[in-house]
C-alpha positions as a Markdown table, in Angstrom:
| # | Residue | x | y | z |
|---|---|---|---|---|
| 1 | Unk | 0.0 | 0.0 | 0.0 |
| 2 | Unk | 3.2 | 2.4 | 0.6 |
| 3 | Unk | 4.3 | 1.9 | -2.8 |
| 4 | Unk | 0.5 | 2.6 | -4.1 |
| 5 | Unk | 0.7 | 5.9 | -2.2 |
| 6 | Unk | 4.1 | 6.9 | -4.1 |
| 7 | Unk | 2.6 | 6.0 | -7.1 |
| 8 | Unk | -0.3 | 7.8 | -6.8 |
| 9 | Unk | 1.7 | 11.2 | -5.5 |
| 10 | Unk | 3.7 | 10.5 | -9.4 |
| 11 | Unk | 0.8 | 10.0 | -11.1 |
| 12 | Unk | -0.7 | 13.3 | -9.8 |
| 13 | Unk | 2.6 | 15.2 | -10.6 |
| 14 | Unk | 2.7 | 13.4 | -14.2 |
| 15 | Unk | -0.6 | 15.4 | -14.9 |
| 16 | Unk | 0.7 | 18.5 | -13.5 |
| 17 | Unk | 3.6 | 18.4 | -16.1 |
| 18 | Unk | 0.9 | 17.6 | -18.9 |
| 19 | Unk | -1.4 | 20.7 | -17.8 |
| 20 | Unk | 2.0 | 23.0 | -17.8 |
| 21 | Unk | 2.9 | 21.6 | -21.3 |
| 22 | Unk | -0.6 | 21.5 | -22.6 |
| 23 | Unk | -0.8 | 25.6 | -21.0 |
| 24 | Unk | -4.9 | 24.5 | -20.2 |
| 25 | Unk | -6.9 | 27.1 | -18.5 |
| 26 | Unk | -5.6 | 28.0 | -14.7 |
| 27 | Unk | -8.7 | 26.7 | -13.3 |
| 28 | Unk | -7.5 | 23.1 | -14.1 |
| 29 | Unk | -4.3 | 23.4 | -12.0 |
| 30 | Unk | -7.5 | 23.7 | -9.4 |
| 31 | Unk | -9.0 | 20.7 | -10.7 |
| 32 | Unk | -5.7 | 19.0 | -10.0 |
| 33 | Unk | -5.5 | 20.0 | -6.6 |
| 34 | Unk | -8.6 | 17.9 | -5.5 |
| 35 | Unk | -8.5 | 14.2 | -4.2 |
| 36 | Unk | -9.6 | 12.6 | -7.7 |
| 37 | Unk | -8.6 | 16.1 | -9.8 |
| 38 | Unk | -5.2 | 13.8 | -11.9 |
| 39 | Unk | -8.1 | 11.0 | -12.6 |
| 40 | Unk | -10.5 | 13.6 | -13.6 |
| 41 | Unk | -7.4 | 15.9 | -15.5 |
| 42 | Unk | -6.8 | 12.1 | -17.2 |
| 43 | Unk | -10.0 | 11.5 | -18.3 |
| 44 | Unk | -11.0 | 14.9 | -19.7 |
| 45 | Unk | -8.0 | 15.9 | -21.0 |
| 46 | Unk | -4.7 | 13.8 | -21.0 |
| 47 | Unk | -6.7 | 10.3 | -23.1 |
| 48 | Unk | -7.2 | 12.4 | -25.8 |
| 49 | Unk | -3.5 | 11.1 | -26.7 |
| 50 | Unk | -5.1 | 7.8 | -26.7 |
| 51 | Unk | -7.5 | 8.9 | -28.6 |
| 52 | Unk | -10.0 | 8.0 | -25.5 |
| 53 | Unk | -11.9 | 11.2 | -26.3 |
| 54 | Unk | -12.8 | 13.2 | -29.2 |
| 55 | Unk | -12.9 | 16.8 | -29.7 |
| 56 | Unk | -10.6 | 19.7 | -27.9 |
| 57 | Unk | -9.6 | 19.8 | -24.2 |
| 58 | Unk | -12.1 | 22.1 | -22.0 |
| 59 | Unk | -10.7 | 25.6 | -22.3 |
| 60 | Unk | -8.8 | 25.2 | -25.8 |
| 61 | Unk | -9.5 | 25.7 | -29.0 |
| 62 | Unk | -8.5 | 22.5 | -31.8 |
| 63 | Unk | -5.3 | 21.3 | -32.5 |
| 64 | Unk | -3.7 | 23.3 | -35.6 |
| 65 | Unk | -2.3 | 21.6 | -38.3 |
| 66 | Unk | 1.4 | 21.4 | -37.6 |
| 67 | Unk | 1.4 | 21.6 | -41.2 |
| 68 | Unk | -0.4 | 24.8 | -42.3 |
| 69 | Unk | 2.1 | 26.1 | -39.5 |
| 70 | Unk | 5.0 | 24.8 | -41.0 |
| 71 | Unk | 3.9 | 26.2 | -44.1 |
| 72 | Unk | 3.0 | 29.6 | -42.6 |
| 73 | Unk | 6.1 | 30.1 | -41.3 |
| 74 | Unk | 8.1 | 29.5 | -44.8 |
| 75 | Unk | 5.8 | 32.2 | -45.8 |
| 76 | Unk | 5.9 | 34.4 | -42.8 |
| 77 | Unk | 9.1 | 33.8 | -40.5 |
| 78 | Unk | 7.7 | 36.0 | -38.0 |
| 79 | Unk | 8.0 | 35.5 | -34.1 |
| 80 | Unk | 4.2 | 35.1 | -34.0 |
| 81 | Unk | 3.9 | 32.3 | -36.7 |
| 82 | Unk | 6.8 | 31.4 | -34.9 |
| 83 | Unk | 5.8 | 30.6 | -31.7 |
| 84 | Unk | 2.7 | 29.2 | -33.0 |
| 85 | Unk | 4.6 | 26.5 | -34.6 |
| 86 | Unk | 6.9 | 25.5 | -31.4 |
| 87 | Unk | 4.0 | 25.2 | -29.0 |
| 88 | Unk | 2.0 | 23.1 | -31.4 |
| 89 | Unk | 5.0 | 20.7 | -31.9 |
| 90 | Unk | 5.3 | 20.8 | -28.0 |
| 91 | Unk | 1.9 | 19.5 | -27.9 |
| 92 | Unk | 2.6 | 17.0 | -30.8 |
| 93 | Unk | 5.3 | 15.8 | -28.2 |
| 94 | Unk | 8.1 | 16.8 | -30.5 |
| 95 | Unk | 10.0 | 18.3 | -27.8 |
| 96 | Unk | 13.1 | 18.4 | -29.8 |
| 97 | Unk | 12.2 | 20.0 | -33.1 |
| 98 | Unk | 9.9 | 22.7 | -30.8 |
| 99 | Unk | 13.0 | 23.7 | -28.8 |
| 100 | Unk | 14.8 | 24.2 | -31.8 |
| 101 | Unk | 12.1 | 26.6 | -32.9 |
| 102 | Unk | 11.9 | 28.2 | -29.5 |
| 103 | Unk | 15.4 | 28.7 | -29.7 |
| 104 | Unk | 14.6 | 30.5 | -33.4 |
| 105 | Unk | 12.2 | 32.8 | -30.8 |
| 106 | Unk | 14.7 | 33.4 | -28.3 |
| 107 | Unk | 17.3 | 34.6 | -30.9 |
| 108 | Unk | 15.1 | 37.7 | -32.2 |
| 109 | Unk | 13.2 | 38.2 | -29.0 |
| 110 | Unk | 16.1 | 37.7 | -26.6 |
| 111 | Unk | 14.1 | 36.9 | -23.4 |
| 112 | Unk | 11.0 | 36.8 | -24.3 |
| 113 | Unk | 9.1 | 34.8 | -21.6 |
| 114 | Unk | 6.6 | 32.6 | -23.5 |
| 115 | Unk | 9.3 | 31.2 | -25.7 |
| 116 | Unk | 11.4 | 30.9 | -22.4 |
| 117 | Unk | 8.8 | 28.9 | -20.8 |
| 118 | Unk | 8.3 | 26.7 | -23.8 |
| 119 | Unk | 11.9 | 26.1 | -24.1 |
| 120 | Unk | 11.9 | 25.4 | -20.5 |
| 121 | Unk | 8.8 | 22.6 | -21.0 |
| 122 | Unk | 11.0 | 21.4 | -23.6 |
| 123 | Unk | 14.1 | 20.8 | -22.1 |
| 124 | Unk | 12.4 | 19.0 | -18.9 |
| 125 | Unk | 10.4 | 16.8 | -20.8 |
| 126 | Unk | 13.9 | 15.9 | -22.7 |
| 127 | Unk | 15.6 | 15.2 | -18.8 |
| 128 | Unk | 17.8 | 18.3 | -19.8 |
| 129 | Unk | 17.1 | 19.2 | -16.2 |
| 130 | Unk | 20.2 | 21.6 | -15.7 |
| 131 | Unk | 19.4 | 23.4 | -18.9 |
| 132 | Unk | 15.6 | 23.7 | -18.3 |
| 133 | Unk | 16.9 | 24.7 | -14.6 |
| 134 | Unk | 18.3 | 27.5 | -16.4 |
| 135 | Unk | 15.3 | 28.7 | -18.9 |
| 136 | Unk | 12.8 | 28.0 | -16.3 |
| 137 | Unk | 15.1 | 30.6 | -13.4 |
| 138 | Unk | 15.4 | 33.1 | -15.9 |
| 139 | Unk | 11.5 | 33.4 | -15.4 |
| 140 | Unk | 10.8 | 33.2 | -12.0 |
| 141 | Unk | 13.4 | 35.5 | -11.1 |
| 142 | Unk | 11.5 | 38.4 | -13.5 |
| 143 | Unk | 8.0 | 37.3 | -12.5 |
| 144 | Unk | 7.4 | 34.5 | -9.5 |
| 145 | Unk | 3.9 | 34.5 | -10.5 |
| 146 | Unk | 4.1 | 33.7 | -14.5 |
| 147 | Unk | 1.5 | 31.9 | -15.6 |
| 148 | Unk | -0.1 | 31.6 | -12.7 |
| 149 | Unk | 2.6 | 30.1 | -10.9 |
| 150 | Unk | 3.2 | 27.5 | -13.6 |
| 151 | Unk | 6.5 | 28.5 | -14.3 |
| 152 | Unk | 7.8 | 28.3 | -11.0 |
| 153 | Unk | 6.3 | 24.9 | -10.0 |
| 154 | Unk | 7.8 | 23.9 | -13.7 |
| 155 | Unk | 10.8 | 25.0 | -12.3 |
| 156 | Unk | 10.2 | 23.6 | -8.9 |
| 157 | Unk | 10.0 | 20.1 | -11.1 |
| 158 | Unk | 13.4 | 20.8 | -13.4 |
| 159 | Unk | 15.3 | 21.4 | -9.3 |
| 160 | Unk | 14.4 | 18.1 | -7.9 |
| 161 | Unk | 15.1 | 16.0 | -11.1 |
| 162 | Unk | 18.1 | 17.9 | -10.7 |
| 163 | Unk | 18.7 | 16.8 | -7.4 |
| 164 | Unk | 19.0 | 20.1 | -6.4 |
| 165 | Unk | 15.7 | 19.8 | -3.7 |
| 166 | Unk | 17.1 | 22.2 | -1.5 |
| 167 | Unk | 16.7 | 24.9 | -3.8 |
| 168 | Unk | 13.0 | 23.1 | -5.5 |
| 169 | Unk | 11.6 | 23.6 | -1.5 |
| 170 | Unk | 12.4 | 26.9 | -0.8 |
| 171 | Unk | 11.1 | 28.2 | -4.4 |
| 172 | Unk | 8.0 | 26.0 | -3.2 |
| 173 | Unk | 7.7 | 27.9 | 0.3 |
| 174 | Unk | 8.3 | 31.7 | -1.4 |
| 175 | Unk | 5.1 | 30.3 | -4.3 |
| 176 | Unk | 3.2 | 29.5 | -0.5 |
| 177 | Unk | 4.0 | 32.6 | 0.7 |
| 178 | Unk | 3.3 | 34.9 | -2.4 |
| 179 | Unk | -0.1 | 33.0 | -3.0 |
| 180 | Unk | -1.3 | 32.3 | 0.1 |
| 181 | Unk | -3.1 | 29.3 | -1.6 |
| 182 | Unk | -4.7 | 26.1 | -0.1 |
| 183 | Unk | -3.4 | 24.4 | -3.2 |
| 184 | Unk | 0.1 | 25.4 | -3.1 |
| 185 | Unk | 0.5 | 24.1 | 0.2 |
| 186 | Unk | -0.5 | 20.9 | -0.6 |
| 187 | Unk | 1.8 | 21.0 | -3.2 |
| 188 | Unk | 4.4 | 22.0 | -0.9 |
| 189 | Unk | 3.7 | 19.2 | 1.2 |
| 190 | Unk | 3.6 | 16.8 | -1.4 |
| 191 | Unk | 6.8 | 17.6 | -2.8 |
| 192 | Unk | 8.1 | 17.1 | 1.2 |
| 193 | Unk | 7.2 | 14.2 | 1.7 |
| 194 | Unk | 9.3 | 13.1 | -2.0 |
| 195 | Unk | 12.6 | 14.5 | 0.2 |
| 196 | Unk | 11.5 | 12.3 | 3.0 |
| 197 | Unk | 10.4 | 15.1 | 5.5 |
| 198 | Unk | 7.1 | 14.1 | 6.9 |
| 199 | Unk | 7.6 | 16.8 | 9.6 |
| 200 | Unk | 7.8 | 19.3 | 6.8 |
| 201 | Unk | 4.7 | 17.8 | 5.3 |
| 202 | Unk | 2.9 | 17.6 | 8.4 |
| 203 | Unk | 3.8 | 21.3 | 9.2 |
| 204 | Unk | 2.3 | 22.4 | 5.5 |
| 205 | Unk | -0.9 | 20.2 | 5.6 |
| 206 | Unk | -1.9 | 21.4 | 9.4 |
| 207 | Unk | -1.2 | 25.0 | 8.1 |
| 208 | Unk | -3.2 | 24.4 | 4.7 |
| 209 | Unk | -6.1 | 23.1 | 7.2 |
| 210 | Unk | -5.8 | 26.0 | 10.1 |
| 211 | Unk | -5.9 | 28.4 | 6.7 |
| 212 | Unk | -9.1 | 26.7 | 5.2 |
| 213 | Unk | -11.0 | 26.7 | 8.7 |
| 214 | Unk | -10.3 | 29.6 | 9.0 |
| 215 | Unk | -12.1 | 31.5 | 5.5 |
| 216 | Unk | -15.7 | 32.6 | 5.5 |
| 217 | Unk | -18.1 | 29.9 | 4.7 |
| 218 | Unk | -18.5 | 31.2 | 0.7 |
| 219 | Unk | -14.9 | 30.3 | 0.5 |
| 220 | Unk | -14.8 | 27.2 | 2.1 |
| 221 | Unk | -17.5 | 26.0 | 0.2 |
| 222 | Unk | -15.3 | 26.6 | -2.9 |
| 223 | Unk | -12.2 | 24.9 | -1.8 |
| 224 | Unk | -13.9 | 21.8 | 0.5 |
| 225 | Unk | -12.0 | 19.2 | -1.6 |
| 226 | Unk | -8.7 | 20.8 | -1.3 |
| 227 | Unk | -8.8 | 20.4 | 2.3 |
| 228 | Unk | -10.6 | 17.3 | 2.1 |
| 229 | Unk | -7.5 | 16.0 | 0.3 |
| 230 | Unk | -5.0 | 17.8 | 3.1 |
| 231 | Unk | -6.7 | 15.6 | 5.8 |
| 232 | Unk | -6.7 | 12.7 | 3.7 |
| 233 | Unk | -3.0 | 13.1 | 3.8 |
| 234 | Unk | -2.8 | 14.5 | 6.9 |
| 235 | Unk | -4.1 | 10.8 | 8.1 |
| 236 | Unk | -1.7 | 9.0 | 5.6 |
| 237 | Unk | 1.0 | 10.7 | 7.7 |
| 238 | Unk | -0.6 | 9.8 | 11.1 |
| 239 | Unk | -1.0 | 6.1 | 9.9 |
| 240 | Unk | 2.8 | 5.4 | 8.8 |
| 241 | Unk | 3.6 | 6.7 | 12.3 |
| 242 | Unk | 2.2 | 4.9 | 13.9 |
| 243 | Unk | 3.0 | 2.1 | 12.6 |
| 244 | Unk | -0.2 | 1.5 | 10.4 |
| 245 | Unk | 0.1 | 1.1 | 6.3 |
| 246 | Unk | -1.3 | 4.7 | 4.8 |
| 247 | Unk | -4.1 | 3.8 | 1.9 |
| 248 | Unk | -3.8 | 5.4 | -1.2 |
């Protein structure tokens, strides 16, 4: 059941990566933050690579054909056309050939963030962690709270693949303390207890549930799973201490 637990922690962070690449609606990092959000996230968005489910993702319009983009861009090398053309091969999964068009990006609009985030996505999905370390800092240290904090926890990803989790926690903590949200803690906490520091973990999830209790009813009502799922792991935690298996 322990190793069911770890698995479960991977499969929720697998479909965080996805949602990052994919660049879907902010709500759904929400989605992800409940109990059964990954399964949901899986179902509604991530099978359509199986082709489980028809039709666009919730929140995005239709693939484009990578090759009318390929084609506009012969005609029209511009950054737009550009840009358009690496984050549809990132989709296609063709992380190589998109960070070589990012790159193309980078070279007329030195810095620009979009194609730094892309070439960031890139670079970790390729396990060129050190080098997506470095895309993905460039970032965070303009704007913590690009795209809606998907950057950061990107980069927060990039650092522990790294084995630099040091560094991936305490980007983690300044994200809890910038957004003050129920769902970054639990992040936090999750990404703890992959270091081994259930004390850590337990510190984040009893804040994450003193923070909920504490929000007018309106606002509780709203984010009820998210703390549903911090007690759920809250009593994982308390079961491995005491001696018990924690379930899934």
């Amino acid at each position: 059941m322990v190793i069911l637990g770890y698995l479960a922690i991977a499969f929720k962070i697998w479909m965080f990566i996805d949602a990052l690449r994919r660049r879907v609606s902010p709500l759904w990092y929400l989605v992800l933050a409940f109990p059964a959000g990954d399964f949901i996230y899986f179902f509604a968005v991530k099978a359509r690579d199986y082709n489980v489910r028809p039709g666009p993702p919730p929140g995005q319009d239709p693939k484009p054909d990578l090759g009318e983009l390929e084609r506009a861009v012969e005609l029209s090398p511009s950054f737009h056309n550009r840009a358009r053309l690496a984050w549809a091969l990132l989709d296609a999964e063709q992380y190589a050939r998109a960070q070589e068009v990012f790159d193309s990006c980078l070279v007329s609009h030195a810095g620009d963030r979009e194609a730094l985030f892309g070439r960031g996505i890139c670079l970790l999905e390729q396990e060129r962690h050190a080098e997506a370390v470095e895309a993905l800092a460039e970032i965070v240290d303009r704007s913590l709270s690009y795209h809606d904090y998907g950057a950061a926890l990107a980069l927060v990803e990039a650092l522990f693949c790294d084995g630099r989790p040091e560094e991936g926690l305490e980007l983690l903590e300044a994200v809890v303390r910038n957004s003050l949200r129920l769902e970054h803690m639990l992040t936090l906490a999750r990404y703890q207890l992959r270091d081994d520091r259930p004390d850590g973990a337990r510190r984040s999830l009893e804040r994450a549930i003193a923070d909920f209790e504490s929000q007018p009813d309106y606002v509780r009502r709203r984010q009820g799973a998210i703390a549903t799922e911090a007690r759920r792991m809250l009593r994982g935690l308390d079961a491995a201490e005491g001696g018990d298996e924690p379930k899934a």
